[in-house]
C-alpha positions, -999 to 999 in steps of 0.1 A, spaced: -627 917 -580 -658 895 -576 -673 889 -540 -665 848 -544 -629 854 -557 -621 876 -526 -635 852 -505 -617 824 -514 -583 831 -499 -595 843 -465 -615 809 -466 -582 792 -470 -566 811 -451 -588 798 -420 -584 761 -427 -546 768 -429 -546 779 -396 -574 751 -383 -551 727 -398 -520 738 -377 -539 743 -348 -551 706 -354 -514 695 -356 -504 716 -324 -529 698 -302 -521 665 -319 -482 672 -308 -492 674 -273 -490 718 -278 -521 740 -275 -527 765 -300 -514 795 -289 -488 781 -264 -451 783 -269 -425 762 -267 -402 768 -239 -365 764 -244 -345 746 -216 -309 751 -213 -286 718 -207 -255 718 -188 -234 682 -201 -205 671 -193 -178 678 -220 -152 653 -210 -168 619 -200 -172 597 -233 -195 577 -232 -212 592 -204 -215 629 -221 -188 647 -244 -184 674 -269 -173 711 -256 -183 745 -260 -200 752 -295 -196 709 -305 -232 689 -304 -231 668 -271 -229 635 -278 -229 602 -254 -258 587 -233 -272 612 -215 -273 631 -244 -290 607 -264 -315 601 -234 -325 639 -234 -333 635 -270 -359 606 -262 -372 628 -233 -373 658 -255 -395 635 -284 -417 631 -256 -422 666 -243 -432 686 -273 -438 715 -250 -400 718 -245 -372 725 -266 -338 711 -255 -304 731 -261 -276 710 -243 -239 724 -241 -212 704 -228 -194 725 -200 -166 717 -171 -182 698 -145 -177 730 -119 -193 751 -142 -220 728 -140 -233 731 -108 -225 766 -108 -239 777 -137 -275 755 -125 -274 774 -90 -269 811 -110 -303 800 -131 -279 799 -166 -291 764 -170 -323 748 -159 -310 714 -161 -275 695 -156 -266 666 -164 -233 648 -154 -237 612 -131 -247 632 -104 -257 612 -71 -285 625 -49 -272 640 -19 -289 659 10 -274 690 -2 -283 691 -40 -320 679 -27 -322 714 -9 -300 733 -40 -318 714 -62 -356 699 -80 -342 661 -82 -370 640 -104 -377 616 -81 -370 586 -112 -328 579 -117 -316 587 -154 -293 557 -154 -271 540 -124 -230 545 -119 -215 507 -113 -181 510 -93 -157 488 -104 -118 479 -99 -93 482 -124 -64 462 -121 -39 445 -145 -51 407 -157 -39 379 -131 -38 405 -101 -62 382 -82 -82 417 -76 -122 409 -77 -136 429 -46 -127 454 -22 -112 430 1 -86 420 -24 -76 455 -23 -58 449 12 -20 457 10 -23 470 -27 -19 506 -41 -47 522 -49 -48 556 -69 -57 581 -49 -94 597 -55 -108 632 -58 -111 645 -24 -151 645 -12 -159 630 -45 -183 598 -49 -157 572 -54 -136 585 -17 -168 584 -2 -177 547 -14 -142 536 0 -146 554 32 -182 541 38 -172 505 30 -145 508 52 -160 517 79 -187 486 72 -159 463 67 -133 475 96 -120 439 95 -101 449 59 -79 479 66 -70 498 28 -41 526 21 -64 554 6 -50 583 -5 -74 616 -11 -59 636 -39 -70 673 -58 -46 669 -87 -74 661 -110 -49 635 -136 -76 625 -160 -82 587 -153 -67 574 -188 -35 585 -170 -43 567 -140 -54 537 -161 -19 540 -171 -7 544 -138 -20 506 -130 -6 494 -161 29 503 -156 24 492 -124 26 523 -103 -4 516 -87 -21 480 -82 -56 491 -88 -82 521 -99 -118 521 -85 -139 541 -105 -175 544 -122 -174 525 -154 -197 551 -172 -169 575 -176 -154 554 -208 -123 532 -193 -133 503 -213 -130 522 -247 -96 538 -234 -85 501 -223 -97 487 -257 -79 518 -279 -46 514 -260 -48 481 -257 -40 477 -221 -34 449 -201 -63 456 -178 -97 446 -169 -126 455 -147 -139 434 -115 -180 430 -114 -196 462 -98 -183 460 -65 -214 489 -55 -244 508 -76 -256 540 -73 -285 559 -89 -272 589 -114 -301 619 -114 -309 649 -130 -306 684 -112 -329 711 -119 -327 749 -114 -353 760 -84 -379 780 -99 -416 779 -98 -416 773 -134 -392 743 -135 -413 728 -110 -435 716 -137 -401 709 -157 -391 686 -132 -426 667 -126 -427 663 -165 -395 650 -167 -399 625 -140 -428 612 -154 -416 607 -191 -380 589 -172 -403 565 -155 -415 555 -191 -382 553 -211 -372 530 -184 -403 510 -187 -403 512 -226 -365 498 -226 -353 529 -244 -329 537 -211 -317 500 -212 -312 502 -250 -293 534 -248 -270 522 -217 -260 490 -237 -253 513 -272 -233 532 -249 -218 516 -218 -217 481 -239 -237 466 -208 -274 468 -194 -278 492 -163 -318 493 -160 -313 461 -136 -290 478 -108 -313 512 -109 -329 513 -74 
């Protein structure tokens, strides 16, 4: 074989591999680096929020928000699995996941568990749910009704108690409950008139399940807002994960890709009520 014929495909060879290199740093990756899978605990049961279980695709906002964060982090590659919301946090403390996903407030105690990106990945809007012509609009109005009892220690409890106790003048019958009834049942709890009203974030799909079973209920304005976050395994590593992340949530916001994906999903704009 001639010297210029054996040349030829080591000279292509090289521009191959200058071309992909070119490509890598044009993608935001250095030649050489590698991509760095990050494993995604979702919720499995909150439609619109986040659904789709063990082995199914996770589908619903914050899923879809992960995606646009992913687009922009090249450097990353995103495996989300929808899981039980205990094994969650659990599996985020043990290090099986690096990131979680689920509504989650910001607490003092995740903040010390927890990297917290600093920017909100959405905002949970309390409302009431009551049956049409109930008069119900605000908390007041919830004086002398029954209200479905909430998950013990969870966000919405908390919201009642603190208002309470900023609004003594309006005494409410709250009830703390661990029975866990998934909220369509409680949704049909008002409507058969068990119970007068259900307060409860409206990113957990009550509107579809009112619209599907055609119930006789509807939702007050947000009667509070709270910033939803992502939580992040501690590791020196994720460190740079979190900082990343924050910076690229700060731009979907700006962008209007988090308000387009809240009003795909929730049917409403949340970008105004994030703190």
């Amino acid at each position: 074989m001639s010297a210029i014929t054996s040349s030829f495909p080591r000279r292509y060879a090289l521009a191959v591999v200058g071309g992909i290199a070119i490509a890598l740093a044009t993608a935001g990756i250095s030649y050489g680096q590698t991509v760095r899978t990050i494993k995604i605990a979702t919720s499995a049961e909150s439609k619109p929020l986040a659904w789709g279980a063990l082995g199914v695709e996770p589908q619903g906002y914050e899923p879809d928000l992960l995606r646009a964060i992913n687009a922009k982090l090249p450097q990353y590659k995103f495996e989300m699995e929808g899981v039980s919301d205990i094994a969650q946090e659990t599996g985020l403390a043990t290090g099986k996941y690096d990131i979680a996903v689920g509504g989650y407030y910001k607490s003092p105690e995740r903040a010390k568990q927890f990297f917290i990106p600093e920017n909100p990945m959405g905002a949970s809007l309390m409302k009431i749910y009551s049956k049409k012509g109930s008069g119900i609009k605000e908390m007041k109005d919830l004086v002398g009704k029954r209200i479905v009892p909430t998950t013990a220690g969870g966000g919405t409890y908390k919201f009642i108690m603190n208002w309470q106790k900023e609004n003594p003048q309006y005494k409410l019958d709250v009830t703390a409950s661990s029975a866990g009834i998934p909220y369509p049942n409680r949704l049909d709890e008002v409507q058969n008139g068990k119970f007068d009203a259900l307060v409860l974030p409206s990113n957990l799909g009550e509107q579809t399940v009112i619209d599907e079973k055609k119930l006789d209920i509807v939702a007050s304005e947000p009667v509070f807002s709270n910033n939803t976050y992502m939580l992040v395994h501690k590791s020196d590593e994720n460190k740079v994960l979190a900082d990343d992340v924050n910076k690229v949530l700060k731009e979907l916001k700006d962008d209007g890709m988090i308000e387009k994906l809240s009003r795909k999903w929730f049917g409403e704009g949340i970008v105004k009520y994030m703190k």
